[in-house]
C-alpha positions as CSV (number, residue, x, y, z in Angstrom):
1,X,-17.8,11.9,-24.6
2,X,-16.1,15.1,-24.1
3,X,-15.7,17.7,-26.7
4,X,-12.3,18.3,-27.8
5,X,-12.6,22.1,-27.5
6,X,-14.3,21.6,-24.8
7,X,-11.2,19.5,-23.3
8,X,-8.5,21.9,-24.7
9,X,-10.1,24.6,-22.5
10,X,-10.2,22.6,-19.5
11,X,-6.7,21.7,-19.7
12,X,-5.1,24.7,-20.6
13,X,-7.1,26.3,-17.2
14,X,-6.4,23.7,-14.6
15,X,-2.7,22.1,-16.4
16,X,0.7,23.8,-15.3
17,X,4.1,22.9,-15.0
18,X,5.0,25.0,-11.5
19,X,4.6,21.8,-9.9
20,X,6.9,19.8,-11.4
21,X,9.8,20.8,-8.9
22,X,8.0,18.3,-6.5
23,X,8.9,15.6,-8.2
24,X,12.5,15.9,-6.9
25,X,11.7,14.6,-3.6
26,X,10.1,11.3,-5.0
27,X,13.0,11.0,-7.3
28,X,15.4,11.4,-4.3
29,X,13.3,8.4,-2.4
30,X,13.4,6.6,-5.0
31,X,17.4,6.6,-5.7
32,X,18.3,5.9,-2.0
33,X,16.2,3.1,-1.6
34,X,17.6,1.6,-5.2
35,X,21.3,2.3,-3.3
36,X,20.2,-0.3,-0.6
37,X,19.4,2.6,2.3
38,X,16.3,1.6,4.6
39,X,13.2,2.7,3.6
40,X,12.8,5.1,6.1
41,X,15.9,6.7,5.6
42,X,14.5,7.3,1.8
43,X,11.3,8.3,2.7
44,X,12.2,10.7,6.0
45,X,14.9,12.2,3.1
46,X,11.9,12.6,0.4
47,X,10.1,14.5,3.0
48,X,13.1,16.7,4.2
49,X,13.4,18.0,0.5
50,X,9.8,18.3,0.2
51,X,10.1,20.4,3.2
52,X,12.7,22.6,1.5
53,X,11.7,22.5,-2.3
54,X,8.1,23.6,-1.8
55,X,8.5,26.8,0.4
56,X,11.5,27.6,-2.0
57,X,9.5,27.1,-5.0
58,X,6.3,29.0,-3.5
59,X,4.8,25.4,-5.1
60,X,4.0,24.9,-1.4
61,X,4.4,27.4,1.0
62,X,5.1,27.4,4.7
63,X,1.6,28.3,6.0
64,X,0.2,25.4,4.3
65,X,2.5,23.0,5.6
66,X,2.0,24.0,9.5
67,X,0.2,27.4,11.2
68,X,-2.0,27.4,14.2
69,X,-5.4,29.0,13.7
70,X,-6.5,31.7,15.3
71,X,-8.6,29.8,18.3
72,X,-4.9,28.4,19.2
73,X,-5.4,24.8,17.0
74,X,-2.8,23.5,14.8
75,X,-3.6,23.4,10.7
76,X,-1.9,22.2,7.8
77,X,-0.6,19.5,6.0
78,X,1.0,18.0,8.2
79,X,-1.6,18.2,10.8
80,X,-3.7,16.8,8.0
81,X,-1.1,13.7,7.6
82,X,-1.0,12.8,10.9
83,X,-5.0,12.8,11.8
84,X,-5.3,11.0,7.9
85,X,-2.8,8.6,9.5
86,X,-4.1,8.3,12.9
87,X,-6.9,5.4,12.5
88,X,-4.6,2.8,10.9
89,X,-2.2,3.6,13.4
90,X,-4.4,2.5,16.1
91,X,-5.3,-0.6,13.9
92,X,-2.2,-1.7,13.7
93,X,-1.4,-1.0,17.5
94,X,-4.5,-3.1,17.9
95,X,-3.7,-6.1,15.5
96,X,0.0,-6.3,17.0
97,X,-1.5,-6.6,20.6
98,X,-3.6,-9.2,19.3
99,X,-0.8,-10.8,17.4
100,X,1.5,-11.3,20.8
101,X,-1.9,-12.5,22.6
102,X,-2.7,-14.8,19.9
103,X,1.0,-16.2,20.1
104,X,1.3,-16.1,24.0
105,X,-2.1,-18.3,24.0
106,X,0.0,-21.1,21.2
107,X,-2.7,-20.5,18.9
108,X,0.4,-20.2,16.2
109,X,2.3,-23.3,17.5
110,X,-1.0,-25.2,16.9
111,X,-2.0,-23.7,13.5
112,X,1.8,-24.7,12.2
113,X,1.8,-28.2,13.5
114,X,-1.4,-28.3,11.8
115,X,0.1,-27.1,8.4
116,X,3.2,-29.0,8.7
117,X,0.7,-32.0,8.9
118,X,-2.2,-31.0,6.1
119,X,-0.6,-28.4,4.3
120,X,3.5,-27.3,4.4
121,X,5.5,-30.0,3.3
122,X,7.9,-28.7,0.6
123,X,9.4,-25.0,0.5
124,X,6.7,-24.6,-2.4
125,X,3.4,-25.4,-0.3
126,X,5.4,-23.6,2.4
127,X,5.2,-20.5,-0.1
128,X,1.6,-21.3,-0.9
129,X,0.6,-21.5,2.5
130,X,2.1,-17.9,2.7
131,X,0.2,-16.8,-0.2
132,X,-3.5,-18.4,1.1
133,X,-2.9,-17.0,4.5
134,X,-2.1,-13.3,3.2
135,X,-5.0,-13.5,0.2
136,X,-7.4,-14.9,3.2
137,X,-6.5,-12.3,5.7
138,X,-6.5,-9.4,2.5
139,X,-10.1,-11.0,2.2
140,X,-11.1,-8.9,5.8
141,X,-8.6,-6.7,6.3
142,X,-8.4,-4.9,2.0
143,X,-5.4,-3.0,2.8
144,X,-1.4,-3.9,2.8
145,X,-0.5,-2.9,5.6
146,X,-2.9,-4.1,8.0
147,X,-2.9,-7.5,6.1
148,X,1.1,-8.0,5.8
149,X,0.9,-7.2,10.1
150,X,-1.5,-10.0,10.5
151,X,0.4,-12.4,9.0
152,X,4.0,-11.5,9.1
153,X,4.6,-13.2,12.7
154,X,3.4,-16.3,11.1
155,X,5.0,-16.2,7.7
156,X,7.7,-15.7,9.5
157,X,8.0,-18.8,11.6
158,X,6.7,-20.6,8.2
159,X,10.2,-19.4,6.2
160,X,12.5,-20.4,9.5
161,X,11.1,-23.9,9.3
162,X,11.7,-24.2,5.6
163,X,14.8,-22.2,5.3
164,X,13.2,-19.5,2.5
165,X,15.1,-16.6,2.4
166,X,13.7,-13.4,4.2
167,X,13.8,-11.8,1.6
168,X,11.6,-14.0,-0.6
169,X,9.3,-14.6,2.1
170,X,9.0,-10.5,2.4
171,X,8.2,-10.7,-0.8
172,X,5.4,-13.0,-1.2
173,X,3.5,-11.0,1.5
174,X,4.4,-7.4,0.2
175,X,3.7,-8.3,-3.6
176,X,0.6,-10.4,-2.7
177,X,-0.7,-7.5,-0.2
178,X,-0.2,-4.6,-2.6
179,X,-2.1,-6.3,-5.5
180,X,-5.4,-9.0,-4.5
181,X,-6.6,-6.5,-2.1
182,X,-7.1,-3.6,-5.0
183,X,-9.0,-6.2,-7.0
184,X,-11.9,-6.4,-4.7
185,X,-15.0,-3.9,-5.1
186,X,-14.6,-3.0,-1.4
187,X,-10.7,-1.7,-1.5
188,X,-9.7,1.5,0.3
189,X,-8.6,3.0,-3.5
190,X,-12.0,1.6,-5.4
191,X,-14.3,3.2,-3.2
192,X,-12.4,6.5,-3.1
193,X,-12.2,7.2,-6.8
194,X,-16.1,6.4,-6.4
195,X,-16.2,9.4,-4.0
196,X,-14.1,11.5,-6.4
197,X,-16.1,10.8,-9.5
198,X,-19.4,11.8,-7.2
199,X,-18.4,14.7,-6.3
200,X,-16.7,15.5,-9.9
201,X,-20.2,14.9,-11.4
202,X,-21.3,17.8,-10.1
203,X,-18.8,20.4,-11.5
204,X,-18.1,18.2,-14.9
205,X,-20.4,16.9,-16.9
206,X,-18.8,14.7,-18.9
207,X,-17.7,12.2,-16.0
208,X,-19.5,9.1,-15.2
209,X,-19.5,7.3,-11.8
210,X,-18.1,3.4,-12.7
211,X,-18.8,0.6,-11.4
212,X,-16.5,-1.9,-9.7
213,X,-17.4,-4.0,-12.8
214,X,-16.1,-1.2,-15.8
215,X,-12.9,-0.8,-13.4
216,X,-11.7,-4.2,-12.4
217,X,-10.3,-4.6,-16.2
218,X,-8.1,-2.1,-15.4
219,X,-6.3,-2.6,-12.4
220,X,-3.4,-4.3,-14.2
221,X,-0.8,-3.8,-10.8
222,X,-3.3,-7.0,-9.5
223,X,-4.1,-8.4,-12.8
224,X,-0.3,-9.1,-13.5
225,X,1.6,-9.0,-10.1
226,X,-1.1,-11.8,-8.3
227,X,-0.8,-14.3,-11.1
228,X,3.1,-13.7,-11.6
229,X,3.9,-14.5,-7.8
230,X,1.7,-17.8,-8.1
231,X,3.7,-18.6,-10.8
232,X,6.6,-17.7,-8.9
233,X,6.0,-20.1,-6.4
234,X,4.7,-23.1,-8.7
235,X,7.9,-22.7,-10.6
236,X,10.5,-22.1,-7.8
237,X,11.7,-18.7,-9.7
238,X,13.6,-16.8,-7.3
239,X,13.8,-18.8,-5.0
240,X,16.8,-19.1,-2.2
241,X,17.6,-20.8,1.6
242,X,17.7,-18.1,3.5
């Protein structure tokens, strides 16, 4: 354990409040998506004000967010965004593609006359089959958006068949996505706070690299939300024809 002194210090070195400003933006998000505005629109406005807070601020300024280097390369955070965002880009490029091949083929016209027959036949084993065919897919794919990609074409034709509001089907797949994958010791978000501790270790040492079995207790977003949409569907709360 940490010394409280020791902990005081450290705090009062590395805490400040000059970068609360930037919570604005997230706030701003935040209130036009709860006014019913598409997502985009809230996020392309949180970034606007980001854009305009930070420099104004001097929380962020300009020649962090974009400068080109002196051998002629561009730098910055944004540069960073994009290149951080470029491999799941191509992933999803890539599992669309596969998605309209898989469909052209009537692979999906055979897997729902299969379900229709073995597994779908009430709006609640419709909604199950939704849930088993996200967790499965979250089993090989541990990230959201990837996952919900994969199996939205499907789900999809699932809901039309059993009249289950887009909405609730969206849902089920977004919910289901955003929680069982961040339970499993490979996630995306596990494996980088492993990489943080390691390297923390080395500068602090009062922090301990956990293991996947000290931090599953903890990831209460999948602890509650995976459980609550099973019981969701079991018990029909929520539900409406769509």
């Amino acid at each position: 354990m940490i010394d409280p002194a020791e902990a005081d210090k450290l705090l009062i070195e590395t805490a400040s409040p000059e970068a609360l400003p930037m919570l604005i933006p997230a706030l701003i998000v935040i209130g036009v998506a709860l006014r019913g505005y598409h997502f985009f629109a809230a996020l392309n406005l949180g970034i606007v004000s980001a854009l305009i807070i930070g420099p104004l601020t001097g929380i962020l300024p300009l020649e962090r967010i974009f400068y080109v280097t002196s051998d002629g390369s561009l730098a910055g955070s944004v540069m960073s965004g994009i290149m951080a965002m470029l491999p799941i880009s191509i992933l999803i490029l890539l599992i669309i593609t596969a998605n309209e091949v898989t469909e052209a083929g009537g692979f999906y016209e055979r897997l729902l006359a299969w379900l229709d027959r073995v597994v779908v036949g009430s709006v609640r084993r419709a909604e199950s089959a939704t849930i088993i065919l996200i967790s499965l897919v979250c089993l090989c794919l541990p990230g959201n958006t990837s996952a919900m990609v994969t199996v939205g074409p499907l789900a999809n034709k699932i809901r039309k068949r059993h009249e289950i509001h887009p909405y609730r089907s969206a849902n089920l797949l977004d919910t289901i996505a955003c929680s069982f994958p961040y339970m499993l010791p490979y996630a995306a978000v596990i494996i980088a706070a492993k990489a943080i501790q390691s390297e923390l270790v080395a500068k602090y040492d009062f922090v301990v690299v956990t293991s996947w079995w000290e931090t599953a207790p903890f990831v209460f977003y999948g602890i509650v939300l995976f459980p609550l949409m099973i019981i969701s569907v079991i018990t029909g709360f929520g539900r409406k024809k769509g």
